[in-house]
C-alpha positions in Angstrom: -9.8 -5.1 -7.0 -10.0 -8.9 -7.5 -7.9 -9.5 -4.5 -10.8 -7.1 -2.6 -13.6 -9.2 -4.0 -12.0 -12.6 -3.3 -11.6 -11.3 0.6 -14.7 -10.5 0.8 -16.3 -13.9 -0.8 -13.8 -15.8 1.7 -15.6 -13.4 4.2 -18.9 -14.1 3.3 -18.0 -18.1 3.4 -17.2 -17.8 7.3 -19.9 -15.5 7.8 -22.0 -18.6 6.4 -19.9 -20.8 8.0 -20.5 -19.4 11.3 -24.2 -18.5 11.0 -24.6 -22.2 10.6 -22.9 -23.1 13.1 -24.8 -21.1 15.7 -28.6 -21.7 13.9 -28.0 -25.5 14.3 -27.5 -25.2 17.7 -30.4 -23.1 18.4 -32.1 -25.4 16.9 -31.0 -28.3 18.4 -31.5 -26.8 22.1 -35.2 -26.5 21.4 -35.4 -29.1 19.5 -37.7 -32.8 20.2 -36.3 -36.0 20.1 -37.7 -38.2 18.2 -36.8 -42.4 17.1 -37.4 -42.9 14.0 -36.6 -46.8 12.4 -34.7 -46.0 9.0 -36.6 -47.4 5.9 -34.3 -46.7 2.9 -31.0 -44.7 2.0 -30.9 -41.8 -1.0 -27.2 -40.6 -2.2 -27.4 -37.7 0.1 -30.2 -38.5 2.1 -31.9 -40.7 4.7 -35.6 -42.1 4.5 -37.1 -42.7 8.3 -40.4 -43.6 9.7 -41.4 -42.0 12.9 -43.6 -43.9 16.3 -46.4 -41.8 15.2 -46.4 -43.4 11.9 -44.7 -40.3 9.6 -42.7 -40.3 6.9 -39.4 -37.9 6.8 -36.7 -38.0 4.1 -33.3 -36.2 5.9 -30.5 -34.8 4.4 -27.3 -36.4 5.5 -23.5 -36.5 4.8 -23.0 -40.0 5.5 -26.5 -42.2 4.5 -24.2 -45.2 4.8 -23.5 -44.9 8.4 -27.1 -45.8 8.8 -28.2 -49.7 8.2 -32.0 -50.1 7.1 -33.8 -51.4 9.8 -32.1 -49.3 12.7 -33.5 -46.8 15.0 -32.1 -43.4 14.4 -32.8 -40.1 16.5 -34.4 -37.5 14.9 -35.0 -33.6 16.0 -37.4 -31.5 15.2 -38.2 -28.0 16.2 -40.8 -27.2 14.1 -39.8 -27.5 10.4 -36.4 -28.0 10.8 -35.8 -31.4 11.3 -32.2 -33.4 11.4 -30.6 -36.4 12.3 -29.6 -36.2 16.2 -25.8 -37.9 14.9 -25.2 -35.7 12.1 -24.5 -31.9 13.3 -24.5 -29.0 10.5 -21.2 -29.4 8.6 -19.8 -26.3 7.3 -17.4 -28.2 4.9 -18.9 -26.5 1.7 -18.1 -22.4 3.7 -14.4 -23.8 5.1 -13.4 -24.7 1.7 -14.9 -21.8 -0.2 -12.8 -19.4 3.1 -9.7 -21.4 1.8 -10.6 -21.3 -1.7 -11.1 -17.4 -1.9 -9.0 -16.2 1.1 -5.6 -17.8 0.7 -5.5 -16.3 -3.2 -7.5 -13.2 -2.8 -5.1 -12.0 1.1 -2.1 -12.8 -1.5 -3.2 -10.5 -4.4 -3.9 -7.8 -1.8 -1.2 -7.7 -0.2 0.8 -8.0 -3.5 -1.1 -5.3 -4.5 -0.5 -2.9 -1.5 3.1 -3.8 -1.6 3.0 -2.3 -5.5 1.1 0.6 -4.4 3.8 1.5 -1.9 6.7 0.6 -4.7 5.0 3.5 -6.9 4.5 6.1 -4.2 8.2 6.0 -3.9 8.5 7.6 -7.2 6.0 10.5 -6.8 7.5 11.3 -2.8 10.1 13.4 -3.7 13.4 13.2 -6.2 15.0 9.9 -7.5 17.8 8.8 -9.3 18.3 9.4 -12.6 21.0 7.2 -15.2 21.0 6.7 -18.4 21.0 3.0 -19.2 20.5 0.1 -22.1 17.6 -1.4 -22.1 16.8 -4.9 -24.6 13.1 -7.0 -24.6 14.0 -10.7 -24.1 11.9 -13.3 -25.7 10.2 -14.1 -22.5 8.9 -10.2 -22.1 11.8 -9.5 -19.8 12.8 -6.0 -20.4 16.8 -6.2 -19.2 18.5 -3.0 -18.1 22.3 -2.6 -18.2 25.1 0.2 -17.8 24.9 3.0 -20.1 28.9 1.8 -21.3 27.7 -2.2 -21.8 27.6 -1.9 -24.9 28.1 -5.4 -25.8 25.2 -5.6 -22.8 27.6 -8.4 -21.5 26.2 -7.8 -17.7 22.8 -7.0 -16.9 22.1 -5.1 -14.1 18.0 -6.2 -13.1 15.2 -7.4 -15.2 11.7 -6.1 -14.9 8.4 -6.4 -17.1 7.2 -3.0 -18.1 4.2 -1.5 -19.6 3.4 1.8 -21.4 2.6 4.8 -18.7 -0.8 6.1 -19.3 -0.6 10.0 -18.3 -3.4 12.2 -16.8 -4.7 14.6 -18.2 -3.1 17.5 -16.4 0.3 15.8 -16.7 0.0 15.1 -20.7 1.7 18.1 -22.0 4.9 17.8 -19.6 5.3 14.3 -19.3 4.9 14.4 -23.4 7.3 16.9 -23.7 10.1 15.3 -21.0 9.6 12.2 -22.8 10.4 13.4 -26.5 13.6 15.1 -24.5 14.9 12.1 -23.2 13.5 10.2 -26.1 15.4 12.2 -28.2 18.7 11.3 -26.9 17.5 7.3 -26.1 16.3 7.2 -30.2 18.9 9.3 -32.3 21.4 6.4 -32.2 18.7 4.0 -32.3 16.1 5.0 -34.5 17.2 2.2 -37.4 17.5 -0.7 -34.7 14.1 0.3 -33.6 13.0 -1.7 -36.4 14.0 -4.9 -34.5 12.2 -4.2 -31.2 10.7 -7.6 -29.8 12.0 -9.7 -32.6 12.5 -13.5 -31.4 15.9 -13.9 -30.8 19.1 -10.9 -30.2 17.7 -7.4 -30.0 20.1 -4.3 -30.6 20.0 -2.6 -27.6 18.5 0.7 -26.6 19.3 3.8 -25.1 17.1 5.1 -22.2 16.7 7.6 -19.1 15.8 5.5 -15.8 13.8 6.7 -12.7 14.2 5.2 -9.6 16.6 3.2 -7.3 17.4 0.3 -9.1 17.1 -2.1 -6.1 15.8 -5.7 -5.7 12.0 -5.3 -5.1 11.9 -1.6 -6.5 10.2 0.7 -8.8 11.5 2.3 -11.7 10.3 4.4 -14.9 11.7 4.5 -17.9 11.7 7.1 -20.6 12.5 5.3 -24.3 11.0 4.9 -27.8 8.5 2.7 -29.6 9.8 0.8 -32.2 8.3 3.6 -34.6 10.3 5.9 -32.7 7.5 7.7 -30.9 8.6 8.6 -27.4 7.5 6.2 -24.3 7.0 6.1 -20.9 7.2 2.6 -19.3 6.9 2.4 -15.6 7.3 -1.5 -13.7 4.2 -4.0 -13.9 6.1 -6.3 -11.3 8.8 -6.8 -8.5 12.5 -5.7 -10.1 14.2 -8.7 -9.7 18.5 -9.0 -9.6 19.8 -11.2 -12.2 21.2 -14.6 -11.1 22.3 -18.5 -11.6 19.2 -19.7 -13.9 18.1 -16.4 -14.8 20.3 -15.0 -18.0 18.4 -13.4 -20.9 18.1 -15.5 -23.9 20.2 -13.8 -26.5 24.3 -13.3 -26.5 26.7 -11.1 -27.2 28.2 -13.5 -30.1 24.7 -12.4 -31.6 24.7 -8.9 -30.7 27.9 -8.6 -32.6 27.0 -10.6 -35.4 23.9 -8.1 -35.9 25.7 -5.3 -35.5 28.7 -6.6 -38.4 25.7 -7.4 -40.8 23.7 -4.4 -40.5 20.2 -3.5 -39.3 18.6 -5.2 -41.9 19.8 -8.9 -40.5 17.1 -7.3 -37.3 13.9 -8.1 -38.8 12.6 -11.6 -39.0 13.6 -14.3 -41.0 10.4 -15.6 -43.4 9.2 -19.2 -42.2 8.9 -21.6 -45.3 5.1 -22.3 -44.2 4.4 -18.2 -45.5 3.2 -18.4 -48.6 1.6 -14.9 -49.9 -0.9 -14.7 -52.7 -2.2 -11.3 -52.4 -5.3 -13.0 -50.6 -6.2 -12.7 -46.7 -4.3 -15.4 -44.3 -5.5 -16.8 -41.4 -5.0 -19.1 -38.7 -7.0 -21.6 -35.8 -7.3 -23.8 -33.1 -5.5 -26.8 -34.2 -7.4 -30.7 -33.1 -5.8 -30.6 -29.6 -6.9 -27.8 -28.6 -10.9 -28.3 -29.8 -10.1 -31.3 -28.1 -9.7 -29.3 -24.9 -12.1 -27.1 -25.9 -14.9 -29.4 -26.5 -14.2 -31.0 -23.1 -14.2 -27.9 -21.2 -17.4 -27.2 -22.8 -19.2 -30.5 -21.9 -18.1 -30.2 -18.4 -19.2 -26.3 -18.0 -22.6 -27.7 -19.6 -22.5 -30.6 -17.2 -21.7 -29.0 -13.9 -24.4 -26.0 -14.3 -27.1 -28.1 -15.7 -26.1 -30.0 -12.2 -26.4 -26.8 -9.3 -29.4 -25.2 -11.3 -30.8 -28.7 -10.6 -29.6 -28.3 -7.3 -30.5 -24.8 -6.5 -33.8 -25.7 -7.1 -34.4 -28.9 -5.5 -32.5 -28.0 -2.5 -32.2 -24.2 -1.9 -29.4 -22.2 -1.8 -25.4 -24.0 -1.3 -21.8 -22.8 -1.3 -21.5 -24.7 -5.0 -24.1 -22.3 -5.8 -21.6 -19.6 -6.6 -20.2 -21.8 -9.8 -22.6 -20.4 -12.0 -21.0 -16.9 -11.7 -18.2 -18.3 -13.1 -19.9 -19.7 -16.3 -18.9 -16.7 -18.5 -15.0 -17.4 -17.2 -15.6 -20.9 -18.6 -17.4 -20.0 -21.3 -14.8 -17.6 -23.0 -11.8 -20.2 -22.2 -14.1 -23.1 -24.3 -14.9 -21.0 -26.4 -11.7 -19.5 -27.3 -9.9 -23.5 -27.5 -13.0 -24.3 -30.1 -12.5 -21.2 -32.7 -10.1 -17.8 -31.9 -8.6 -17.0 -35.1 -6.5 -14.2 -36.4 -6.5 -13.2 -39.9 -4.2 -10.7 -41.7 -5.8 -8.7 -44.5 -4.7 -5.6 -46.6 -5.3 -3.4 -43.3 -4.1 -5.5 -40.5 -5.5 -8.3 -38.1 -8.5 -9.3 -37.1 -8.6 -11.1 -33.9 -11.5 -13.0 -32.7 -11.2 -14.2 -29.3 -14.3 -15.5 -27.1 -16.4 -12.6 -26.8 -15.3 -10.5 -29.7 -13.6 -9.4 -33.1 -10.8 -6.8 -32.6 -9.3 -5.3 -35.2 -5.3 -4.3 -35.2 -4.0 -1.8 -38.1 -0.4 -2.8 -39.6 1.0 0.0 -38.2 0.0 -0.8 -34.6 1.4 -4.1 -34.2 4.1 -4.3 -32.0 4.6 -7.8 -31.5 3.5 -11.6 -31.8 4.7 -14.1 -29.6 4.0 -17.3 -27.9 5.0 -18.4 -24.7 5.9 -21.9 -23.4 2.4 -22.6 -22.0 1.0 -22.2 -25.2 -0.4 -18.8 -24.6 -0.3 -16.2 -27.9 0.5 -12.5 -27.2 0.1 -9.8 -29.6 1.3 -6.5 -28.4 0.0 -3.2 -29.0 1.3 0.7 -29.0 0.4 1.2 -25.5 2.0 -1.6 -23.9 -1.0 -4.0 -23.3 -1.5 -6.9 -25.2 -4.1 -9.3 -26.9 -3.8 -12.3 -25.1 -5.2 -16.0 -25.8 -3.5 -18.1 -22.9 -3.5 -21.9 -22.9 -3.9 -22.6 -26.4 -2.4 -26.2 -26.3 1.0 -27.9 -25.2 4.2 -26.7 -27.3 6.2 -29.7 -26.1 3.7 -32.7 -26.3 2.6 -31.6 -29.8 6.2 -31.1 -31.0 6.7 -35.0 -30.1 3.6 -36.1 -31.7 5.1 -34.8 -35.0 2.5 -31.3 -35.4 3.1 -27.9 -35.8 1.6 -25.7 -33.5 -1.2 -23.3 -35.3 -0.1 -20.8 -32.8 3.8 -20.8 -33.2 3.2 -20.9 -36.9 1.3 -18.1 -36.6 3.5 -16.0 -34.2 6.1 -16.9 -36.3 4.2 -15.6 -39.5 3.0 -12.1 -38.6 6.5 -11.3 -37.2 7.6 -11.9 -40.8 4.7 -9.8 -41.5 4.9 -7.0 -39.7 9.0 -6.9 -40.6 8.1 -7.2 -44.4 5.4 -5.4 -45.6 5.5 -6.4 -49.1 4.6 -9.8 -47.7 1.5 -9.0 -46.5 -2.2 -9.3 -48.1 -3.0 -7.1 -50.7 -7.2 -8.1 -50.4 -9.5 -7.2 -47.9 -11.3 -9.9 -45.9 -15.0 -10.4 -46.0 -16.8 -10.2 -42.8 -17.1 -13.7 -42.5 -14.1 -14.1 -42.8 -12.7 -12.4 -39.5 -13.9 -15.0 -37.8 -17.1 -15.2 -34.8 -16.7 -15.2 -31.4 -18.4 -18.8 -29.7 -18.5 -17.2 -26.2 -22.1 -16.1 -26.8 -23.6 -19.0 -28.2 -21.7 -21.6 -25.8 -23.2 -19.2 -22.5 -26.5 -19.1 -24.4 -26.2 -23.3 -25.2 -25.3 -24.0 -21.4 -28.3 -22.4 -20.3 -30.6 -23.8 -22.5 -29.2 -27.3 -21.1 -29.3 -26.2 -17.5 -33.3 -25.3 -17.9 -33.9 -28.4 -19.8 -32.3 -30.3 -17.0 -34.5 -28.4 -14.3 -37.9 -28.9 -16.5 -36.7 -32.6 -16.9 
């Protein structure tokens, strides 16, 4: 869908681009010329005075080109009017095409080729093998031979999400899935416990669909780390493992693991946790309200600047900015005050727009990525996301902790050790407020108060 609507904005740039094009030189057939002596130069814009003794002001690209004093060539037919040496310039529609088109033909046709990829599973019969499947720390889900059991050689690596059924399709696929669940969780139902945990993961067993081929698409039937039974099915390409690309756990750790039992799965308590009974919760630290604040200013800035120009000038190309504002809004808004806070019945997490809330025994995962993005993971495979929170490495040097590891690393401890967690609800205050509201309500207030200036 997005790659639909950003083929048909770059189409509705040339379309501009074109129609432009072809009213200018209508015009400029039919036009009058005119010689006008130039009296004075605006940024965008050139003041002229006609034979007859009028006074024009004409938009222009280049007011430098032309000295005070000199005779310029104006045309008019009727109202329109422009500068005989300055054709239309359909910059603003090129660079919107390039801006739209380049990323919105590459989502659609990534998008086609993935529509294709799952049509090969619904054709006709596919492989079937059973396999070992372990979650890596950067969401890789790595598959290997159902007799690697030290998972020593991994076959591909894929990212996978939970497989919503249809309606019609609920009772089977529910009922082939706790099948082969059965036989992917009864040796695995204790080191379910340390599914997703940062660092070595037992490994799994699991039924895979599909050719397992570079490019391909593949189900797999498995278990929650609850043990309910699940269907995960490809979000991307299935990509071969190679040079630079080895999962981020060994099988010195898998072995050490599986020698100290399947408690030494669950993770280790930081020394920063400290439990009181009372809710805990955590925020933007000052680099990213730093980033916030500055991304607010300039959303401010820019729309208080078109809605100035929209109405002085018309319709332009830069126009289509302010339907971005909410995009904007929601990432400033989510720098200057997301927060998650753990209470007695789970998280609360306040993004931009709103306050979710996430029972205990819902949480699948928290983890942070190395662009500084936080991911919390639910049941059905999607996740709570808050990307670009700050810089991991540059903080790290300037001697801070990260808010956002800290917390990652605290509600893994939490979820893995319930008798760490809250005892007290929070208030509703406390659960913190989304800013993305007030910061789109704010930026409009400015942008009127600049037109009505």
């Amino acid at each position: 869908m997005a790659g639909l609507v950003l083929v048909a904005v770059a189409a509705f740039c040339g379309a501009q681009g074109l129609a432009g094009i072809h009213d200018d030189r209508q015009h400029a057939d039919r036009a009058v010329r005119t010689g006008a002596k130039v009296t004075g130069r605006g940024d965008e814009s050139v003041r002229v005075r006609t034979g007859d003794g009028r006074r024009l002001t004409l938009g222009s690209s280049y007011p430098e080109d032309h000295r005070v004093g000199a005779t310029s060539t104006v045309l008019e037919d009727g109202s329109w009017r422009r500068l005989a040496s300055e054709p239309y310039d359909a910059m603003g529609p090129q660079l919107g095409l390039l801006a739209a088109g380049l990323p919105g033909l590459s989502l659609l046709v990534t998008g086609l080729l993935a529509r294709r990829r799952a049509a090969v599973l619904r054709r006709g019969p596919v492989p079937v093998l059973r396999v070992l499947e372990r979650m890596g720390r950067d969401g890789l889900m790595w598959i290997y031979a159902g007799d690697d059991t030290a998972t020593r050689r991994p076959v591909l690596a894929a990212r996978f999400v939970a497989e919503v059924p249809d309606a019609e399709e609920e009772g089977s696929r529910s009922a082939h899935s706790a099948g082969a669940g059965a036989g992917a969780g009864a040796g695995t139902a204790a080191e379910d416990k340390g599914e997703r945990v940062p660092g070595a993961v037992l490994p799994r067993e699991a039924v895979m669909f599909g050719a397992p081929c570079d490019g391909g698409e593949l189900l797999l039937v498995t278990t929650f780390r609850d043990g309910e039974p699940a269907v995960l099915r490809t979000s991307g390409p299935v990509r071969l493992p190679g040079p630079g690309r080895e999962p981020e756990f060994t099988p010195e750790a898998v072995a050490r693991i599986a020698t100290d039992g399947v408690h030494a799965t669950a993770a280790p308590v930081p020394a920063t946790l400290i439990t009181t009974g009372r809710p805990l919760n955590w925020g933007p630290g000052s680099l990213a309200r730093a980033g916030g604040a500055a991304v607010a200013l300039a959303t401010m800035a820019g729309a208080a600047f078109i809605t100035r120009d929209l109405v002085t000038d018309g319709f332009r190309l830069r126009g289509l900015f302010l339907l971005f504002l909410p995009v904007w809004g929601g990432t400033a808004a989510e720098l200057l005050n997301w927060r998650v806070t753990a209470d007695s019945s789970g998280l609360w997490l306040a993004g931009g727009w709103r306050v979710r809330h996430l029972p205990w025994d819902r949480l699948r995962s928290a983890r942070y990525t190395r662009d500084g993005s936080v991911e919390i993971g639910m049941p059905d495979g999607g996740a709570w996301r808050l990307p670009g929170l700050g810089m991991p490495k540059l903080e790290r040097r300037l001697g801070r902790n990260p808010s956002y590891v800290r917390m990652t690393e605290e509600v893994t401890a939490l979820r893995d050790h319930p008798e760490l967690r809250p005892t007290e609800p929070v208030s509703g205050r406390g659960r913190g407020f989304p800013l993305g509201p007030v910061l789109l309500a704010l930026t409009v207030v400015v942008a009127l108060g600049r037109v009505f200036h």
